[in-house]
C-alpha positions in Angstrom: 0.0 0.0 0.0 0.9 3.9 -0.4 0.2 5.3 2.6 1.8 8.5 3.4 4.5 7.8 6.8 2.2 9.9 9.2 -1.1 8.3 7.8 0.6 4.5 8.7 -0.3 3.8 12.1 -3.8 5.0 11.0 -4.0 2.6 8.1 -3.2 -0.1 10.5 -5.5 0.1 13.3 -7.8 0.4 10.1 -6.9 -3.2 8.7 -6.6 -4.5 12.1 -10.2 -3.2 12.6 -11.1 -5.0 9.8 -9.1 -8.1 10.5 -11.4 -8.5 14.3 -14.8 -7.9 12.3 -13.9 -10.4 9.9 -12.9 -12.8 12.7 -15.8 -12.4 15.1 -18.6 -11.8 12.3 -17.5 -13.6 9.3 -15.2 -16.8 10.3 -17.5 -18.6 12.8 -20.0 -18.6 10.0 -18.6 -18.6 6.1 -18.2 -22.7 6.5 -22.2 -22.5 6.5 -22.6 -19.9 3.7 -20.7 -21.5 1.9 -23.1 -24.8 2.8 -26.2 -22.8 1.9 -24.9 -21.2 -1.6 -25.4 -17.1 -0.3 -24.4 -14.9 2.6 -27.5 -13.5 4.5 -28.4 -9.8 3.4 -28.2 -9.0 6.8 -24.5 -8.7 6.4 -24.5 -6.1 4.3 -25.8 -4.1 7.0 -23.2 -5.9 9.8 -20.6 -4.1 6.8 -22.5 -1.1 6.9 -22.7 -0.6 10.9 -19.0 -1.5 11.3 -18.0 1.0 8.5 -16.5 -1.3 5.7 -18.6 -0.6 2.8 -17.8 2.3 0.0 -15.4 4.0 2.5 -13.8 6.1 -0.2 -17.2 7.7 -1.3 -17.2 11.3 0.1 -18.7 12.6 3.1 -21.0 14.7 1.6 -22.3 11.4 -0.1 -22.7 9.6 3.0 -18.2 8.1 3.2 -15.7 9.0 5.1 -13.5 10.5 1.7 -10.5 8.4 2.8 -8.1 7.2 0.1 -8.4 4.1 -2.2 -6.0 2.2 -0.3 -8.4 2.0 3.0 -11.4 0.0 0.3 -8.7 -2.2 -1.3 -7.6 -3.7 2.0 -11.1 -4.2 2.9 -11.9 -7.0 0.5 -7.9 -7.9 0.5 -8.4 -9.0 3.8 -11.2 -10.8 3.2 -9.0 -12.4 0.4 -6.3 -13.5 2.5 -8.5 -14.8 5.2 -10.0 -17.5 2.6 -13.7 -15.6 2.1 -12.8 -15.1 -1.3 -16.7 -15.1 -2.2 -17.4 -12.1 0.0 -14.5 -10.3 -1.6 -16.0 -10.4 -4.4 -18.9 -9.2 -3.5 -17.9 -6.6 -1.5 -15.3 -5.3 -4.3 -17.9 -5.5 -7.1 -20.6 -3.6 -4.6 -17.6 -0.7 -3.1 -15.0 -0.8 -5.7 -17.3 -0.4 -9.0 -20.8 0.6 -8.7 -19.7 3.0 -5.8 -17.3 4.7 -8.3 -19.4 4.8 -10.8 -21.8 6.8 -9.2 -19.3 8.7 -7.9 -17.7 9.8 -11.3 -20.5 9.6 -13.5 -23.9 10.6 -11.6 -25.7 13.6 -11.4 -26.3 15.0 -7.6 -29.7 13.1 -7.2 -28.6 10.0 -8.2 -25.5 10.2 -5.6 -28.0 11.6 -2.5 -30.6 8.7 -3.9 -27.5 5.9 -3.5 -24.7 6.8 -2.2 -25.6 6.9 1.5 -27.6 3.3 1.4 -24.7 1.9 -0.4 -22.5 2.9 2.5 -24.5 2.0 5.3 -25.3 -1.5 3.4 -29.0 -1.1 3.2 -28.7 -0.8 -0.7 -26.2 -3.4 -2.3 -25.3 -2.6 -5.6 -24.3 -4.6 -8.7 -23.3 -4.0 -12.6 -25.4 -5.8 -15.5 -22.7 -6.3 -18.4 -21.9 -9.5 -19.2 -25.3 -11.3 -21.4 -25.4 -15.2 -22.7 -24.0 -14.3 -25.8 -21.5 -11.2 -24.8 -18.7 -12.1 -22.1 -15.7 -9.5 -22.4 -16.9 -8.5 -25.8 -19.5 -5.8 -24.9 -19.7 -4.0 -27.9 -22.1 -7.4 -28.6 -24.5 -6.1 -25.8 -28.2 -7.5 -26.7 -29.9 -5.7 -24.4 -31.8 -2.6 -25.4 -32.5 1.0 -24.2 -35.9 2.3 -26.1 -36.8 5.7 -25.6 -40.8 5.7 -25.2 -41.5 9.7 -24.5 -39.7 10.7 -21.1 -38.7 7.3 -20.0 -36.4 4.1 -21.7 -38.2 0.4 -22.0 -35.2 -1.6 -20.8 -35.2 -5.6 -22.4 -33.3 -8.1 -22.3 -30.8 -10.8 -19.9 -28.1 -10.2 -18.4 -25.9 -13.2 -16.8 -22.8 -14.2 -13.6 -24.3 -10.8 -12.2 -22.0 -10.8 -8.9 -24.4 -9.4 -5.9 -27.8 -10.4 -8.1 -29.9 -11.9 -5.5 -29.6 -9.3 -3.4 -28.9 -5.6 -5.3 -31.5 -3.1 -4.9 -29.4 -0.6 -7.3 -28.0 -2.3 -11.2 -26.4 -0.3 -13.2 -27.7 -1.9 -16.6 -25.4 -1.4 -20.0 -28.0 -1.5 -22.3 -28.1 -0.5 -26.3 -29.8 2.7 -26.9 -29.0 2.4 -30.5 -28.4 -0.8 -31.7 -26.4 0.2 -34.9 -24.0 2.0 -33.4 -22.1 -0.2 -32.3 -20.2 0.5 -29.2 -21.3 4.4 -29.7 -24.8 3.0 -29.6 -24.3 1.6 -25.8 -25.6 3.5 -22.4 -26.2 2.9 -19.1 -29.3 2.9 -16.4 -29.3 3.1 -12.7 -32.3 0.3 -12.6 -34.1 0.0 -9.0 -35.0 -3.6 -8.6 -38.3 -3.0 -6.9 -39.7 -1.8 -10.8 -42.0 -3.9 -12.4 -40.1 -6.1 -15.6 -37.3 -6.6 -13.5 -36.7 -10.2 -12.4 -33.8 -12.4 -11.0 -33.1 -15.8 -12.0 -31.2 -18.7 -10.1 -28.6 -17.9 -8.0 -25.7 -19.9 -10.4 -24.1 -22.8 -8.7 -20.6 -22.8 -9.2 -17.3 -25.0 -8.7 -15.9 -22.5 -6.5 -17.0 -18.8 -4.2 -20.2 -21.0 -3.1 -21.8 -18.4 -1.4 -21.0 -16.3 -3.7 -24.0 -14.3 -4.7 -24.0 -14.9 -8.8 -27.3 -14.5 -10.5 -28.9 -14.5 -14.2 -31.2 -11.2 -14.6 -34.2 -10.4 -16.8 -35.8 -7.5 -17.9 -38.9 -7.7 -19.6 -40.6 -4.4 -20.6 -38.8 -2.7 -17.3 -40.0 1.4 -17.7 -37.3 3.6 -16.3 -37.6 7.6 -16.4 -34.6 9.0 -18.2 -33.4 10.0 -14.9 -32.1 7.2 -14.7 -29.3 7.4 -17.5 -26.5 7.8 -16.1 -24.1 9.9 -17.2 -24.4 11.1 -21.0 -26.7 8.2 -23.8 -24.1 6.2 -25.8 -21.4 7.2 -23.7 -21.6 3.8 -22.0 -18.8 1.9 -23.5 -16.4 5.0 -23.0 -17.2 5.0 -19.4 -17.1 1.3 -18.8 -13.9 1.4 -20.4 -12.5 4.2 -17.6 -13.7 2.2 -14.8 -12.1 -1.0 -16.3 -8.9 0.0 -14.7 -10.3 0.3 -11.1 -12.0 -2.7 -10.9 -9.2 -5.1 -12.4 -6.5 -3.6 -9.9 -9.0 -4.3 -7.1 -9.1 -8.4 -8.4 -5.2 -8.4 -9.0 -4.8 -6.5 -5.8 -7.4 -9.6 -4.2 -5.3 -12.2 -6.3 -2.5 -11.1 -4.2 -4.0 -11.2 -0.7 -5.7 -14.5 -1.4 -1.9 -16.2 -2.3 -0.4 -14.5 0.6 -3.3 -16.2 2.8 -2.6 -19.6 0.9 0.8 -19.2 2.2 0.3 -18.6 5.5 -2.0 -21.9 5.9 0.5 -23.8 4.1 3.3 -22.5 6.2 1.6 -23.4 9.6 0.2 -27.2 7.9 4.3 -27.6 7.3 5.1 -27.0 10.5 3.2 -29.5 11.9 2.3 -32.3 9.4 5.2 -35.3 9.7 6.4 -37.5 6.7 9.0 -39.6 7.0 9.9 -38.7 10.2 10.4 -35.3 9.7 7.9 -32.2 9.3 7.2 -31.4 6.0 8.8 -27.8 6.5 12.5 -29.7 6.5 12.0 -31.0 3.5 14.1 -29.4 0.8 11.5 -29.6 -1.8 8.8 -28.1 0.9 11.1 -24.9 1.4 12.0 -24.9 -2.4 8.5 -24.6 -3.3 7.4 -22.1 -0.7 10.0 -19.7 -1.8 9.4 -20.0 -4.9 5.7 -18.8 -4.3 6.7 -16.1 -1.6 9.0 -14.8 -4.2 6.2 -14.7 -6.6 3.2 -13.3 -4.1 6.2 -10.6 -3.3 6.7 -9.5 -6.6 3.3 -9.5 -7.6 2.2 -7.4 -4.9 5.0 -4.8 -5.4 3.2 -4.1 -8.8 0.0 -3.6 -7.4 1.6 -1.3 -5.0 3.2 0.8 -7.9 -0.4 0.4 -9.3 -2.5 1.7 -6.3 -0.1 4.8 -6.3 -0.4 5.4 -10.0 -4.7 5.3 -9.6 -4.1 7.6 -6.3 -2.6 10.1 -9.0 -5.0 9.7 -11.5 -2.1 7.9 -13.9 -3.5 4.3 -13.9 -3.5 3.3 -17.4 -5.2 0.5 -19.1 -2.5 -1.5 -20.4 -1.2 -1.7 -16.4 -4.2 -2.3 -14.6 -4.6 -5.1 -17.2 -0.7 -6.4 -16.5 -1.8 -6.6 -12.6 -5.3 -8.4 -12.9 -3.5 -10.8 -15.4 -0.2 -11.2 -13.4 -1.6 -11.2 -10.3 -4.5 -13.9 -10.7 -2.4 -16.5 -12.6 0.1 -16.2 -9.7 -3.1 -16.7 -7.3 -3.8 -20.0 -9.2 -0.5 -21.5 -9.1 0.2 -20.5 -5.8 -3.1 -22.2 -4.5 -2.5 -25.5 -6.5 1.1 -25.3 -5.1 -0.2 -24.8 -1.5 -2.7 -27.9 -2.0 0.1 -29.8 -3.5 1.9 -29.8 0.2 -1.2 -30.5 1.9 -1.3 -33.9 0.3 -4.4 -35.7 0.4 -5.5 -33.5 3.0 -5.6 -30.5 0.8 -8.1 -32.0 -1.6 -11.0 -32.4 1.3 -13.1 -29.3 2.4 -11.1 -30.2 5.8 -9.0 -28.1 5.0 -9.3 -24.2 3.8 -6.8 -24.6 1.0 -9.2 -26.4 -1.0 -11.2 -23.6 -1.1 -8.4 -21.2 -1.9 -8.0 -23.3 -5.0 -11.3 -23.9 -6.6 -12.1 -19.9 -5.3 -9.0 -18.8 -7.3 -9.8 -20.1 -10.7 -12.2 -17.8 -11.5 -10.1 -14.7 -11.0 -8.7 -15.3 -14.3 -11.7 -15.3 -16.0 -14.3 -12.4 -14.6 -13.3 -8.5 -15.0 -12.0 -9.6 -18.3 -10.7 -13.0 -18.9 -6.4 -13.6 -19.2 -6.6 -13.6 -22.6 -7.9 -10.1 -23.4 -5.9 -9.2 -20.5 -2.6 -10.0 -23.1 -4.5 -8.2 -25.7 -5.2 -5.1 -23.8 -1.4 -5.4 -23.5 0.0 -5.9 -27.1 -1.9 -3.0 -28.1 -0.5 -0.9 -25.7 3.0 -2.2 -26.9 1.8 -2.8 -31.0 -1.4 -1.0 -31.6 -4.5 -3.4 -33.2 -3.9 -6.3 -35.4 -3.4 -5.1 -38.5 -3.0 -1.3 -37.5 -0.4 0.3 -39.7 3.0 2.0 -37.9 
């Protein structure tokens, strides 16, 4: 983190705040949530009451205007601890719709949101991803239709992180479907409007209780306040806020391996094979410096990268080099954690189980690795086919 020498002692009673929440709110309970597929909404208030929701947002919005740092280590923490689930949430509901509305709504829509958002009684989520368009979102299906002063909103939207229980979406919808990405804008949709509907909560191989939903909007009538921002200005502005949310999953990627350490480390310690604990054998110490060294470096970056967003110089191409780097280090890290544990490792027993199947999907949400590397190349070579 880049917190300024006289801010540090601050910054850690903060995370150390967080750290006891976590411990005497969360841990006694996430073996269950994770049983019953979903987190109870009352935790979103629990969040709210102990101050760990949207803590950047400014005070006149209902925050405490600290800096970025203070939200990343929220979920980080929650990362490291193994509730990788609830990171996810809780990044996707503080670390992107919070901005959002910060940077892109008018003063009503901030005063209608903000404040619920931070006390937890209004958990938000972001509708992009549709059956047929994944990272590719100038393939949006879903449509915009202005009908006098309001839009009729149709269409599905799918892996919706926070679904079952968001009260605020922000929907990327087409307002003008032969525009291409020009054509695409987005609405501030109140789930309590009629043609709004959720689907399943999606069962996955990993983040059980991880609240993932399908969406459906059939014929839902929004008034054009809520458009937020400017119409067809959508895909420029999910774009910007690209950057934010794929340091925030690099920046978990890197918590959750340091926490897959730490178990690893205190399994070794104990655990006797061949007459000796695991952590004297050369290939045990081999292996677990390889993936310090690795969780080190990684987390260096994001440092580097926090400070650059702090300044307002986070560019694409870099938030991109830390969600890739940092989540493929997150998977091999937790396959080479389970590795040590042995059988052990492969049984819900044992946490590091769930730091593996949890980790795979890192590499896939908030764009997948591969557009990650061509995010990248373009930086470095400009588009396929683009002419020096």
């Amino acid at each position: 983190m880049n917190i300024p020498p006289h801010a540090e002692q601050e910054f850690v009673l903060f995370r150390d705040n967080v750290v006891k929440f976590l411990q005497a709110e969360v841990a006694p309970h996430y073996a269950q949530w994770e049983l019953d597929g979903l987190v109870p909404r009352e935790l979103w208030r629990s969040l709210g009451e102990a101050g760990l929701l949207c803590v950047d947002v400014p005070e006149a919005h209902g925050g405490f205007g600290v800096p970025f740092d203070y939200s990343v280590v929220i979920s980080a923490e929650m990362a490291r601890l193994g509730f990788g689930a609830l990171a996810t949430n809780v990044m996707v509901h503080s670390d992107i719709v919070a901005p959002y509305l910060s940077h892109l709504a008018n003063e009503q829509q901030k005063q209608q949101w903000l404040p619920r958002m931070v006390s937890g009684d209004a958990v938000g989520a972001i509708a992009m991803t549709e059956p047929g368009a994944g990272s590719d979102l100038q393939a949006l299906r879903t449509t915009a239709v202005k009908d006098g002063d309001d839009y009729i909103i149709n269409g599905s939207k799918t892996f919706i992180t926070n679904g079952q229980h968001a009260d605020l979406v922000i929907v990327a919808a087409k307002t003008d479907p032969h525009a291409g990405a020009k054509g695409v804008s987005l609405f501030l949709v109140d789930t309590v409007l009629p043609g709004y509907s959720r689907g399943r909560n999606l069962e996955k191989i990993g983040q059980h209780c991880g609240d993932t939903s399908e969406l459906f909007f059939d014929q839902l009538r929004v008034p054009a306040s809520a458009l937020l921002g400017e119409e067809g200005q959508g895909f420029v502005y999910l774009m910007q806020e690209l950057a934010r949310e794929r340091l925030v999953i690099g920046a978990l990627a890197s918590a959750a391996g340091r926490g897959a350490i730490e178990q690893t480390i205190e399994y070794c310690k104990e655990r006797k094979l061949f007459g000796q604990r695991l952590a004297d054998l050369q290939n045990t110490r081999f292996r677990l410096a390889e993936m310090e060294t690795e969780v080190r470096i990684n987390q260096a970056f994001i440092d580097q990268c926090i400070d650059l967003y702090n300044r307002g110089q986070l560019d694409a191409a870099s938030a991109s080099m830390a969600k890739y780097s940092a989540t493929e280090m997150q998977f091999r890290v937790a396959d080479g954690c389970l590795q040590l544990f042995g059988g052990y490792g492969y049984t819900s027993e044992y946490p590091i189980s769930r730091a593996f199947v949890d980790a795979r999907v890192q590499r896939i949400y908030g764009g997948a690795s591969e557009v990650m590397k061509e995010v990248i190349a373009r930086s470095l070579l400009g588009k396929t086919g683009a002419k020096s």
